[in-house]
C-alpha positions in Angstrom: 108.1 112.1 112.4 108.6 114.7 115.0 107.7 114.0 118.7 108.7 117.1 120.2 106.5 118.6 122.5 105.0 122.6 123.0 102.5 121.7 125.4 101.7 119.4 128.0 98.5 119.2 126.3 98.0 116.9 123.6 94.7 116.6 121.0 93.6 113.2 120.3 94.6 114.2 116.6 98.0 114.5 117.5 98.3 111.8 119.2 96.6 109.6 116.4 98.7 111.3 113.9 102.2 110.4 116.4 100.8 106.8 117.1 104.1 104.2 116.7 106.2 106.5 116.5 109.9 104.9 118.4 110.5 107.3 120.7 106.9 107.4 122.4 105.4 105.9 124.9 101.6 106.2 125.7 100.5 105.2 129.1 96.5 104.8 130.2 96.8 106.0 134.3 93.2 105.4 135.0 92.0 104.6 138.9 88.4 104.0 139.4 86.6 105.8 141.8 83.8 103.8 144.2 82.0 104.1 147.1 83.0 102.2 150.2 80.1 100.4 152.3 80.7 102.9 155.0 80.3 105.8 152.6 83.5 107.2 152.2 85.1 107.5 148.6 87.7 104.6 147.4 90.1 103.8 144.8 90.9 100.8 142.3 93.4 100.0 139.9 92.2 101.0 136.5 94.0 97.7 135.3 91.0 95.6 134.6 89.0 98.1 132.9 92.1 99.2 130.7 92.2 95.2 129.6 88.5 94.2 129.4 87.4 97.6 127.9 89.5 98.5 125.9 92.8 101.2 125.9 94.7 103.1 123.0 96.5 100.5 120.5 99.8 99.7 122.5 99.1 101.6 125.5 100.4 101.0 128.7 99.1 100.6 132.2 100.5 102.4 134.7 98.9 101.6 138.6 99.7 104.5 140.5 97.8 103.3 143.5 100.7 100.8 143.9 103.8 101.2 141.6 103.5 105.1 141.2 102.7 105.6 144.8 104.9 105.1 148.2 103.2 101.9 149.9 104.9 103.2 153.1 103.1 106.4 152.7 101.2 108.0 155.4 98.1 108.5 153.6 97.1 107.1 150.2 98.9 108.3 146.8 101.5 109.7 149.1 104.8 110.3 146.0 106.9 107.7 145.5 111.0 108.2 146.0 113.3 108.8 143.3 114.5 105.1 143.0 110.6 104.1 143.2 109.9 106.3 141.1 112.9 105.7 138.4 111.5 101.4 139.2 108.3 102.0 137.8 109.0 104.4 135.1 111.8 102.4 133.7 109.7 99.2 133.5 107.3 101.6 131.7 109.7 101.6 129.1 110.0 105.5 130.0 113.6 106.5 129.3 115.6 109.8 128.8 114.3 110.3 125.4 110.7 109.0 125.3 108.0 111.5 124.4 105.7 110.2 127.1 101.5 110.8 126.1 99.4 110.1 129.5 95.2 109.6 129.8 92.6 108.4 132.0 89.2 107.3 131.7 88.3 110.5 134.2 88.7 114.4 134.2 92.1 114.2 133.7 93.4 114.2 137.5 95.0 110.6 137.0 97.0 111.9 133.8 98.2 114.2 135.3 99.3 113.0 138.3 101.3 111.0 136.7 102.7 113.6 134.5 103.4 115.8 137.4 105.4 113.0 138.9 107.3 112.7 135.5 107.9 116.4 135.8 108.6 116.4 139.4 111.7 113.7 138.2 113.2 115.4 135.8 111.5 114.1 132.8 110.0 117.3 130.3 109.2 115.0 127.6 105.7 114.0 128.3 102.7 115.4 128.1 98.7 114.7 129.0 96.0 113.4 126.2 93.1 116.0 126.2 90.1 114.8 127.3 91.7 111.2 127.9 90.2 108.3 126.5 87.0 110.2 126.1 88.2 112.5 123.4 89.9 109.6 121.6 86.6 107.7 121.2 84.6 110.3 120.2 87.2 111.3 117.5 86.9 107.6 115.6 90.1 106.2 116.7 90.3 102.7 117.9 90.8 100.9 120.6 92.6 97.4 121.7 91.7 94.7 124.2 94.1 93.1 126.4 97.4 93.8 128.0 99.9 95.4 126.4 103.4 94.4 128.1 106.4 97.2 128.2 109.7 96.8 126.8 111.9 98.1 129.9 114.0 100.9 130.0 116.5 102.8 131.6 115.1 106.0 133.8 117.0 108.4 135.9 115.0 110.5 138.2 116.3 114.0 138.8 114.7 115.7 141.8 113.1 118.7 141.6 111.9 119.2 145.2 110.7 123.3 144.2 107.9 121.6 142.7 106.0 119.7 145.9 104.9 121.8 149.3 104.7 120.1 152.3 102.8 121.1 155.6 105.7 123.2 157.1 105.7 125.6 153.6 102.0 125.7 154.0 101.5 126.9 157.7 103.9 129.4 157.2 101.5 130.5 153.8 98.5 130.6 156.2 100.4 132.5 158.9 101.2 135.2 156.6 105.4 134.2 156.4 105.5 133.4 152.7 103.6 135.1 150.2 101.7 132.5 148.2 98.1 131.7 146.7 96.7 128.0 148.0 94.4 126.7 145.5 91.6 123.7 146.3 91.0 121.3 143.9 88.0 119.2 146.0 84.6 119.5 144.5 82.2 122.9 145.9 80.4 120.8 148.4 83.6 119.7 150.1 85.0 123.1 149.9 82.0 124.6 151.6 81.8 122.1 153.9 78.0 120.8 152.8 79.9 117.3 151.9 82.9 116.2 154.2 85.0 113.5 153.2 86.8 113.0 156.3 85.8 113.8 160.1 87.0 117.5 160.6 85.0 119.6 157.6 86.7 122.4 155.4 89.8 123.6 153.8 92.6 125.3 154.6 92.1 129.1 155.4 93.0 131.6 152.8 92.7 129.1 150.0 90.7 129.7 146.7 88.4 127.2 145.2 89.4 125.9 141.4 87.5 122.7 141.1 89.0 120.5 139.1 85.7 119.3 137.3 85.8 123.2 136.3 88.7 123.2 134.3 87.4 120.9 131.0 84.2 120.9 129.4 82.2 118.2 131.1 80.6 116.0 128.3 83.8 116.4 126.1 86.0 116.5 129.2 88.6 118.7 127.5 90.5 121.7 128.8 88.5 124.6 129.2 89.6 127.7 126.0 93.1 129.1 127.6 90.8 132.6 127.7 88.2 131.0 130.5 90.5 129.5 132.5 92.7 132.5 132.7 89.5 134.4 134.0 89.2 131.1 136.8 92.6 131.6 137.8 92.9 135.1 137.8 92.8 135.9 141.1 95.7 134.2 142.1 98.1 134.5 138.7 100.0 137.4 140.5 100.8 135.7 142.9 104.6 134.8 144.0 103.8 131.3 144.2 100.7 128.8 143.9 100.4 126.0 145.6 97.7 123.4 144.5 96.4 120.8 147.0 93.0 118.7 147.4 92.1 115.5 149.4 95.5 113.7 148.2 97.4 115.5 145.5 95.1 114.0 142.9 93.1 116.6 141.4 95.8 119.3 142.3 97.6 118.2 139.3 95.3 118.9 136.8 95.2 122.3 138.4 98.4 122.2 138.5 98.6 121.4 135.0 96.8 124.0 133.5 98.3 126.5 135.6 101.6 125.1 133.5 99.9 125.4 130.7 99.4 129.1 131.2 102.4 130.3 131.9 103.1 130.0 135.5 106.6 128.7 136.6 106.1 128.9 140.6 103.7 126.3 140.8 103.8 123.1 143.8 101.4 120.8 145.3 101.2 120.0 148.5 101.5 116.4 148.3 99.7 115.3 151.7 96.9 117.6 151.2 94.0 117.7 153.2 94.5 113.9 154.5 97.1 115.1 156.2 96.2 119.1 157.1 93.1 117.4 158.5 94.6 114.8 160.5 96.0 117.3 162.8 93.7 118.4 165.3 95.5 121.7 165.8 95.8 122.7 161.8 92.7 125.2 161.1 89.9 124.4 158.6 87.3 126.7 157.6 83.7 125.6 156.2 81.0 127.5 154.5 80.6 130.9 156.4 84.5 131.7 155.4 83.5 132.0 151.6 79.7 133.3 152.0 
């Protein structure tokens, strides 16, 4: 049975119809979103709710606020290093050969995070579920309780630094030095301005908004038909280069990833995003009257 890959899309079908097969290795990626007492969004390992309410049979758990993140970061989710990053993979139980399947309990943007890491370390062979854990539910497959521990493995990370910006590549975009599109992955609210996550409002000037709650169906929480998100992203598919970025390289990679998925080759996210744009005083933001 076949693992091979055309996409880094996945149906629940094909993964149902792949399940415990050697070479793959299906990994839930889920982080739970809350609301901090003093308003502001937060993060939690997925972990408990993977074990208490259930995951994909043999699924693994993969904490990308801790393991798949650099704790010495800057700013939260910051990317891991390569030997991190080859750590944490490995005692996945990724290797060099695994046909990697990745979901969330979300949109997406945890997926494919992670598979944007994967990608960013030299490993092609994975992909993201569809709709997640979602899509598998409402197609009749089951689900198992508990932890499922890895079997480890050997992983060699191979760096492709074309695939991350970082705030030098994107001052020189806004100063008009490097011909790229910058696409914004927050919510409309934030991109207008109307709902600030942080003290200094707005995005980056020049940047198009591409929600990434815009790119799958909401109830079913699958991609949106190739034909609709092609219109979405059609202003910027001429462009030289794309670079994705949001509050911290989260939701970028689902843009990221359908922008992948439709053909584009020059595609990078700026890892720091606007946690760290926004941090600097002297680094411009615009709010709603930019885009009215």
């Amino acid at each position: 049975m076949s693992t091979s890959l055309s996409s880094p899309l996945v149906s629940a079908q094909w993964l149902a119809d792949h399940l415990g097969a050697d070479d793959l290795v299906v990994v839930d990626a889920s982080v739970v979103s809350f609301t901090q007492p003093n308003g502001k969004p937060g993060s939690l390992s997925g972990h408990e709710q993977y074990i208490a309410e259930g995951h994909i049979p043999g699924a693994l758990f993969a904490d990308l606020i801790e393991e798949f993140s650099d704790p010495e970061g800057a700013y939260p989710f910051t990317r891991p290093g390569a030997e991190r990053f080859a750590a944490a993979a490995g005692a996945l139980g990724i290797g060099p050969h695994s046909t990697v399947v990745v979901y969330d309990t979300a949109l997406g943007q945890w997926a494919s995070r992670l598979w944007w890491l994967l990608r960013a370390f030299g490993h092609d062979g994975a992909a993201v579920l569809d709709g997640g854990l979602t899509a598998w539910r409402a197609g009749g497959h089951p689900v198992e309780l508990g932890h499922v521990e890895p079997v480890a493995a050997a992983f060699e990370a191979r760096e492709r630094p074309e695939v991350w910006a970082d705030k030098s590549d994107v001052e020189r975009i806004v100063a008009g030095e490097e011909a790229a599109a910058l696409v914004c992955a927050v919510p409309p609210k934030e991109f207008t301005g109307e709902t600030p996550s942080r003290g200094r409002a707005g995005v980056i000037p020049g940047s198009r908004s591409l929600p990434a709650g815009r790119l799958v169906e909401r109830e079913a929480r699958t991609a949106l038909p190739d034909d609709e998100l092609r219109e979405l992203f059609a202003p910027i598919l001429d462009a030289p280069r794309i670079v994705a970025y949001c509050n911290g390289g989260i939701a970028a990679a689902a843009a990221a990833l359908q922008l992948v998925r439709l053909g584009e080759t020059e595609v990078a996210i700026y890892d720091g995003s606007l946690n760290e744009w926004a941090a600097d005083p002297q680094a411009p933001l615009v709010t709603a009257g930019a885009f009215a």
